[in-house]
C-alpha positions as CSV (number, residue, x, y, z in Angstrom):
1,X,67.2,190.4,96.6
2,X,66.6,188.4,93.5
3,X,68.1,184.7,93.6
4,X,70.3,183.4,90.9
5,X,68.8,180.8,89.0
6,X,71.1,177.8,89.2
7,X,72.5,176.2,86.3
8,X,71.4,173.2,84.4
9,X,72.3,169.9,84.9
10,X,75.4,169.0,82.3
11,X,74.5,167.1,79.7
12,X,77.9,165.3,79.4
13,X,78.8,162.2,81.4
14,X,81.9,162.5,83.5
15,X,85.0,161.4,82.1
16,X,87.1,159.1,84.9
17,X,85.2,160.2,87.2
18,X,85.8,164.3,86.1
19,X,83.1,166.6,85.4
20,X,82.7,168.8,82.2
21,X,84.1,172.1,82.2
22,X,81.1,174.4,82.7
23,X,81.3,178.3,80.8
24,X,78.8,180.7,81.5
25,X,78.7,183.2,79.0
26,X,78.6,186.9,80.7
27,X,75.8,189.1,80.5
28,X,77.4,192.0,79.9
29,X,79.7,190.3,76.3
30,X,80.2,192.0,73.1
31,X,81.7,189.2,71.1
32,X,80.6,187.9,67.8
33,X,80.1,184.0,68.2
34,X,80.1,181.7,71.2
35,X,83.2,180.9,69.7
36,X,85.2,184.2,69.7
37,X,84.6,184.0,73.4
38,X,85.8,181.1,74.5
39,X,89.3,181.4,72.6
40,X,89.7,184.5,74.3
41,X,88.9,182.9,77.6
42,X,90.8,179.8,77.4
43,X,93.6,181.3,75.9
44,X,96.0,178.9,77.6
45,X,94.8,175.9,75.8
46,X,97.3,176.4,73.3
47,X,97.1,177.4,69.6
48,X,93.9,176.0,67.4
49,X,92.7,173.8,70.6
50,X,89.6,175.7,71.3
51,X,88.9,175.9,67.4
52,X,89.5,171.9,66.9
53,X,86.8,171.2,69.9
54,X,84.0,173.0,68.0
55,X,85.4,171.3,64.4
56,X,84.5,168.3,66.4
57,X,81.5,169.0,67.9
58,X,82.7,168.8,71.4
59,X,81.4,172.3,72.7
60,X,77.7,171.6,73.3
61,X,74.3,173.6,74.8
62,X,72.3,172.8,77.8
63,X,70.5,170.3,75.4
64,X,73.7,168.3,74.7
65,X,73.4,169.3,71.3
66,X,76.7,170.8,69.5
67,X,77.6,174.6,69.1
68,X,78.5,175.0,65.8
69,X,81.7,177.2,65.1
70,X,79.9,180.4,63.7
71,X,77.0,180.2,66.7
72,X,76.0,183.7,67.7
73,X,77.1,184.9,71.6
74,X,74.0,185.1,73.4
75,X,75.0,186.7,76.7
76,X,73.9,184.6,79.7
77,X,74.2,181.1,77.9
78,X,75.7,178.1,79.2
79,X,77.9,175.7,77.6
80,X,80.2,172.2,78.3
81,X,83.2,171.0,76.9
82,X,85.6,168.2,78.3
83,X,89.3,169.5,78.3
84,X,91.6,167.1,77.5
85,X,93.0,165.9,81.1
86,X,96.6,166.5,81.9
87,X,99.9,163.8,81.9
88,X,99.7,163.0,85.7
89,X,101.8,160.7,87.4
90,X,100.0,157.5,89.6
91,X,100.1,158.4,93.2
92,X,100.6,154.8,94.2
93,X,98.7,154.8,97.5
94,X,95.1,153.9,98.1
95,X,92.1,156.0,99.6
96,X,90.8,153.9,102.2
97,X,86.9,154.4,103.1
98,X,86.4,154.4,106.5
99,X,83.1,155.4,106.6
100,X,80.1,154.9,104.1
101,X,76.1,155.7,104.6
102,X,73.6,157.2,102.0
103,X,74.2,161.0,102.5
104,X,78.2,160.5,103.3
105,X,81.9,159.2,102.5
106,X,84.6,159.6,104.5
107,X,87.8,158.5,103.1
108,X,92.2,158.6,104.5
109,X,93.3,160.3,101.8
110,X,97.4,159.7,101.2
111,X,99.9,161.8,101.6
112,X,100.4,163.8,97.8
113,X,97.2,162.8,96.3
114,X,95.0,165.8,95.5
115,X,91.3,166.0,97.1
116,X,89.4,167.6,94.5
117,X,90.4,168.3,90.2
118,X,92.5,171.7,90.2
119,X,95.5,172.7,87.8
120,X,97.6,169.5,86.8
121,X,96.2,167.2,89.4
122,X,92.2,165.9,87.6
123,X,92.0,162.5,87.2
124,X,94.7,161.7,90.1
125,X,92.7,163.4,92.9
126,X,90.3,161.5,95.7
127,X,87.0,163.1,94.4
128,X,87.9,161.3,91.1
129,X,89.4,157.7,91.9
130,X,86.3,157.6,94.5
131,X,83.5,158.2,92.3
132,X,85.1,156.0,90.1
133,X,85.7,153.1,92.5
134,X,82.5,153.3,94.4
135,X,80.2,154.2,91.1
136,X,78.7,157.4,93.1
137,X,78.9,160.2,90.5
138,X,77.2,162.7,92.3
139,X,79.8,162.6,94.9
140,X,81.0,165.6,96.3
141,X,83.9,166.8,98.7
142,X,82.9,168.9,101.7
143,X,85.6,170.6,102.6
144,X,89.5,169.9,101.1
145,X,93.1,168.7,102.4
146,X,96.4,170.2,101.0
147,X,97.7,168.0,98.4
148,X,100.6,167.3,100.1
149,X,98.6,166.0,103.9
150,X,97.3,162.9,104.6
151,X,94.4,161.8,106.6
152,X,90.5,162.3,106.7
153,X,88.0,164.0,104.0
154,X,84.2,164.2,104.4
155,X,82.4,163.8,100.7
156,X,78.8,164.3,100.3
157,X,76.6,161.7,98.6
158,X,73.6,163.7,97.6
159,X,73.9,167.1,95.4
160,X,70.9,168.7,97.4
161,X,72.7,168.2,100.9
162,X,76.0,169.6,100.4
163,X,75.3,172.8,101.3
164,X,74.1,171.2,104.8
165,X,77.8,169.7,105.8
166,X,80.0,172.7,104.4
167,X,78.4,174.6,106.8
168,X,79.3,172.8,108.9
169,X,82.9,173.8,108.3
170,X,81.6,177.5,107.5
171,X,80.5,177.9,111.0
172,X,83.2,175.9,112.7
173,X,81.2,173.0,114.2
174,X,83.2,170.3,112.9
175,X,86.2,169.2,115.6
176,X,89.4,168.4,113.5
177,X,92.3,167.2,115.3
178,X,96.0,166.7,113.1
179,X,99.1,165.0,113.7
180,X,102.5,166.5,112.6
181,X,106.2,164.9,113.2
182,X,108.4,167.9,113.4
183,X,112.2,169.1,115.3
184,X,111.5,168.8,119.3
185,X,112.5,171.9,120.8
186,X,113.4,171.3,125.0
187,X,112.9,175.2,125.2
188,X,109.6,175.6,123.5
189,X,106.9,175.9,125.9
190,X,103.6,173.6,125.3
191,X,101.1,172.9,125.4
192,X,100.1,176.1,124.0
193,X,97.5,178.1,121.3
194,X,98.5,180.1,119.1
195,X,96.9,183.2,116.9
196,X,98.3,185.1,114.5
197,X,97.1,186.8,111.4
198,X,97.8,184.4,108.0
199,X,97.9,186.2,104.4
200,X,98.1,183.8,101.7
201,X,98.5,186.0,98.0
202,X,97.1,184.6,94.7
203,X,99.8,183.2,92.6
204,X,102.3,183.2,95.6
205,X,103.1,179.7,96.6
206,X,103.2,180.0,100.7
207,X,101.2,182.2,102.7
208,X,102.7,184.4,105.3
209,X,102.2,185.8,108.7
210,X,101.5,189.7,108.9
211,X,100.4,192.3,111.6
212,X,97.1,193.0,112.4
213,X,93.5,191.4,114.1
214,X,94.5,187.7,114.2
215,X,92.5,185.0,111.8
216,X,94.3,182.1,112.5
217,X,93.7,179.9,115.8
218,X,95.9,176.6,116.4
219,X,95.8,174.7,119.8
220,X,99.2,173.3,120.2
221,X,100.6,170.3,122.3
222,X,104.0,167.7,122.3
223,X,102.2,163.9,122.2
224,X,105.1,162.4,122.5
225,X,108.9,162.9,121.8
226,X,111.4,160.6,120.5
227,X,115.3,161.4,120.0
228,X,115.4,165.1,118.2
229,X,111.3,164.3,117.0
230,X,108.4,165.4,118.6
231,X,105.4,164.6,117.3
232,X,102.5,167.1,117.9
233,X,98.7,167.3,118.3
234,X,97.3,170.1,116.4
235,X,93.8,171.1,117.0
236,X,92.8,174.2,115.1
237,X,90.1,176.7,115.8
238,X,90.2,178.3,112.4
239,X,90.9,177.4,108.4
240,X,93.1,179.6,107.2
241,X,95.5,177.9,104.3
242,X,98.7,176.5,105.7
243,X,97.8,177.2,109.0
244,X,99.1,174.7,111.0
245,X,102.4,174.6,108.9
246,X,102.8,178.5,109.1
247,X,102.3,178.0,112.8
248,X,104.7,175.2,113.7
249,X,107.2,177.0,111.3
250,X,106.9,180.0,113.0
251,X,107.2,178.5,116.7
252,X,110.8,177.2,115.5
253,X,109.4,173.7,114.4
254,X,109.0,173.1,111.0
255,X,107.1,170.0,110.1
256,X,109.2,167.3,108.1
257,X,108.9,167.1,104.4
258,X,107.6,170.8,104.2
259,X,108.9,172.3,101.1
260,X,107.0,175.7,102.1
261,X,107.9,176.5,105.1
262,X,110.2,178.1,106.9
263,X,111.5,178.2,103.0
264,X,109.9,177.5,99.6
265,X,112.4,175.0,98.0
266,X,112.3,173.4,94.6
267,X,109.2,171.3,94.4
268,X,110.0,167.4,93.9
269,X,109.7,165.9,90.4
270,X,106.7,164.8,89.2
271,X,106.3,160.4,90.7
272,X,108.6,161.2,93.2
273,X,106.8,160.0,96.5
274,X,109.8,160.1,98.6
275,X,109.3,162.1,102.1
276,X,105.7,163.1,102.7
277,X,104.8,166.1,104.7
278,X,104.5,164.4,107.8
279,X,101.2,165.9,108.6
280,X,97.8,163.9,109.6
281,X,94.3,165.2,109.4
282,X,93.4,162.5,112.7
283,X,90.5,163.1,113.7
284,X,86.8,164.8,112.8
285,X,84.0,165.0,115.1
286,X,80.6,166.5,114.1
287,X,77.0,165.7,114.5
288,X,75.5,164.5,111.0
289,X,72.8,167.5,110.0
290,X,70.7,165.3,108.3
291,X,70.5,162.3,110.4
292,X,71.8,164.0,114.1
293,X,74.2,161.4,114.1
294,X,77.2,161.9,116.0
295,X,80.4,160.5,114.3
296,X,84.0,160.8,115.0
297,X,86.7,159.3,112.8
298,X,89.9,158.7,113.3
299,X,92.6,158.0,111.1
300,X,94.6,154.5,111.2
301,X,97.7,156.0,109.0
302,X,101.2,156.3,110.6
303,X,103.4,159.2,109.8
304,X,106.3,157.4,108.3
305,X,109.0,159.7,110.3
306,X,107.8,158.8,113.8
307,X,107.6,155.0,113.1
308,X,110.5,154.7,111.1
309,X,112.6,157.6,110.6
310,X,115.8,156.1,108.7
311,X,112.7,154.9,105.7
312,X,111.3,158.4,105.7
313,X,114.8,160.0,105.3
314,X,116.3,157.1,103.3
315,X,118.2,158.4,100.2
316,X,116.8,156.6,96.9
């Protein structure tokens, strides 16, 4: 089996801590000019955008040097471009490192701060503010959080050992332990685990539970209870997305703040940081596979609903 040979480095800086959009031309293209292609393929950009980037000389080769506008395809070819980065609004919470050594990061991330660049959220996200705030541009994120959950993210340091701790993840031998604030139910039975199969379709916003072979493991147990609350330790064998909020949803416990689950309601306004999923990656275990260090880190964040419920519920 033949390898691929991997890219090029970019020859543009990041931008706020963002990396260059990366195009590989395909083999297999029967357009005209480098340019033709890429207004086809970024068709989205809006009218003339694409066109006004080459004007400008923004487009460039793997030598950093501009594509002119009339450049000829040549299938296999790799280009870079900045786009310009979107309107976002300033989640007002810090990431706090916890943890910092020359292979590794790990940072709390808050509650509606995204972990890596993706659709509207670029420059706001905890890849980006980090490498800007600790000057590591070659930093990396392992393995991701929801958008909307709080709590603890591994980042790589080094490009060539990245591979080394998302295996980690791959082959389940990192121990990740949340925290969710949620209805208490006397007449739900726990601690228990639960498995079910999970389904999440492209381009639908929550994923869904179906028949069949299960993929989805979650070890469920009541820490503590308070009033109508319980707050719940979640320790899950699998990855599937939205697991643990499919699964408390379906045991008749949907987790505070969940606009998802058990129904998709109208997403909040963009700045509004009223409400957080009360959810809490609290704890990762894992043996360093560069070092054989054992860590395990644990969150210091409080889910606002168990410590203060009339704040989290407080009308603005």
């Amino acid at each position: 089996m033949r390898r691929r040979t991997p890219p090029p480095p970019a020859p543009l800086p990041q931008r706020n801590g963002v990396d260059p959009v990366r195009v590989r031309l395909p083999v297999d293209g029967t357009w005209a000019t480098v340019r033709e292609h890429l207004v086809e393929r970024l068709g989205g950009a809006g009218p003339g955008v694409v066109a006004s980037m080459f004007d400008a000389g923004l487009v460039v080769d793997a030598d950093g040097r501009a594509v002119a506008p009339d450049a000829p395809y040549r299938p296999g070819m790799f280009v870079w471009f900045h786009r310009e980065l979107p309107a976002e609004a300033p989640v007002p919470f810090p990431v706090e490192v916890v943890y910092r050594d020359e292979h590794i990061v790990v940072a709390d991330k808050p509650h509606f701060l995204a972990t890596t660049p993706r659709g509207a959220h670029v420059a706001e996200t905890a890849l980006a503010r980090l490498r800007r705030e600790l000057g590591i541009p070659t930093l990396t994120a392992a393995h991701r959080l929801d958008r909307l959950t709080a709590g603890l993210v591994l980042f790589t340091v080094r490009p060539g050992e990245r591979g080394a701790y998302q295996t980690l993840f791959r082959d389940r031998r990192v121990h990740k332990e949340y925290e969710a604030v949620a209805p208490y139910d006397p007449s739900l039975a726990l601690p228990r685990t639960v498995r079910s199969r999970i389904v999440k379709e492209r381009g639908v916003p929550a994923a869904r539970e179906v028949a069949g072979e299960p993929n989805a493991e979650t070890y469920v147990e009541l820490a503590g209870r308070r009033d109508a609350l319980g707050r719940y330790r979640l320790v899950p064998a699998t990855g599937q997305t939205h697991q643990l909020r499919v699964h408390l949803s379906a045991l008749g416990v949907p987790i505070l703040g969940d606009p998802l689950y058990p129904e998709v309601t109208a997403p909040a306004p963009a700045g509004d940081f009223r409400r957080p999923l009360q959810l809490l990656a609290r704890v990762l275990r894992f043996t360093d596979p560069i070092t054989g260090t054992e860590h395990t880190f644990t969150s210091d964040r409080d889910l606002l609903a168990w410590t203060s419920y009339p704040d989290w519920a407080a009308e603005p």
